[in-house]
C-alpha positions in Angstrom: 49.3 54.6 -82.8 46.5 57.4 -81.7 48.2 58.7 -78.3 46.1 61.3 -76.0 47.6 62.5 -72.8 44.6 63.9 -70.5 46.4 67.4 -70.2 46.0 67.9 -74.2 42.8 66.6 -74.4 39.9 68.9 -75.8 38.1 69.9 -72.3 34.6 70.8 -71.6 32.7 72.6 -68.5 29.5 72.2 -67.4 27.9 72.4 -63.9 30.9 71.1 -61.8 31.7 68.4 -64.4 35.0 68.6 -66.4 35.4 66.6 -69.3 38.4 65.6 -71.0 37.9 64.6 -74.3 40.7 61.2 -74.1 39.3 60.0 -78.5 36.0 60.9 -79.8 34.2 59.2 -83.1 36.8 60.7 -86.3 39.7 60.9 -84.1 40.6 57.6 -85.8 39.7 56.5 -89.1 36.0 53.7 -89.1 36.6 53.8 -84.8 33.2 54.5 -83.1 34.6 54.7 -79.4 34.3 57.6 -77.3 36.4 57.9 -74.1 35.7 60.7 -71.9 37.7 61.5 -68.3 35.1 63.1 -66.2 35.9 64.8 -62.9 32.7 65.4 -61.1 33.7 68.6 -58.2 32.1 67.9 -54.7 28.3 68.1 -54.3 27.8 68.2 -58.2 25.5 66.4 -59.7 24.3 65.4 -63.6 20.7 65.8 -64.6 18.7 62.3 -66.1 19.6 61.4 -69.3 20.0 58.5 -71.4 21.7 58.0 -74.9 20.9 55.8 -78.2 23.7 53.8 -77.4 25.9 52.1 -74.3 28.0 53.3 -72.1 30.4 52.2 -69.5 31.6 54.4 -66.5 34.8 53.1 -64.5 34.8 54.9 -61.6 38.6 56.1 -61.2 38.8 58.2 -57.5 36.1 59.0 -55.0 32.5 57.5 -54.5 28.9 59.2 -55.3 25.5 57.1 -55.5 24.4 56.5 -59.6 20.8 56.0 -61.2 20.4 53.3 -63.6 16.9 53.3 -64.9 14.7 52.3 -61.4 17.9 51.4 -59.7 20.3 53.8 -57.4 23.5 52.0 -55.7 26.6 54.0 -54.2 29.5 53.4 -56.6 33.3 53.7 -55.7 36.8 53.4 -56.8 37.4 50.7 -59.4 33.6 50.1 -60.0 32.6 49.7 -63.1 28.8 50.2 -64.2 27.3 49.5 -67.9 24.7 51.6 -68.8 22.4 50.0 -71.7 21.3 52.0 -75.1 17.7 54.3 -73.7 17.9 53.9 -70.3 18.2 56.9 -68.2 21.1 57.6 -65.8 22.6 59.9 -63.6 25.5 60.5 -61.5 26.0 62.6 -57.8 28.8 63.0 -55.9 28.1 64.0 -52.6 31.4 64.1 -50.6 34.2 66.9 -50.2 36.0 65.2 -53.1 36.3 65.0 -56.6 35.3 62.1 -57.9 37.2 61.2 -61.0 35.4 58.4 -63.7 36.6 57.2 -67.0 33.2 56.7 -69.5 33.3 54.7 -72.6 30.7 54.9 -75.2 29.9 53.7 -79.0 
């Protein structure tokens, strides 16, 4: 059994996003999942990206508005958005709260 507890998890920093590294590719043996828990601090936001393969953001605590390709829609607790492999995204959270998302990718 692979157990993570969000507290021990490897963490990074970047421009008002924390991420908690919950299992990462190698963490167990032939698994190519990635789950990250991502608290976004109020009024941050991410710059467009996109990836080579899918992702899924289940948005935990809080509400911001999210860019999938040509598309922007407010998202909110226990939303969950796929993201397909290219396509660029983004994520804002505009209120006095943190806004706390789980993201999956392979």
């Amino acid at each position: 059994m692979f157990k993570q507890n969000k507290s021990e998890a490897p963490r990074r920093e970047r421009n008002g996003f924390t991420s908690h590294i919950l299992l990462q590719q190698g963490d167990i043996l032939d698994v190519r999942l990635a789950i990250t828990w991502v608290d976004v601090a109020p009024g941050s936001s991410q710059r467009p990206h996109s990836h080579g393969s899918e992702q899924v953001y289940v948005i935990i605590k809080g509400k911001g508005q999210m860019r999938v390709g040509d598309e922007k829609r407010e998202v909110v607790e226990d939303d969950l958005i796929f993201i397909p492999p290219h396509v660029v995204h983004s994520i804002e959270n505009s209120l006095n709260e943190v806004l706390q998302q789980l993201l999956h990718s392979t």
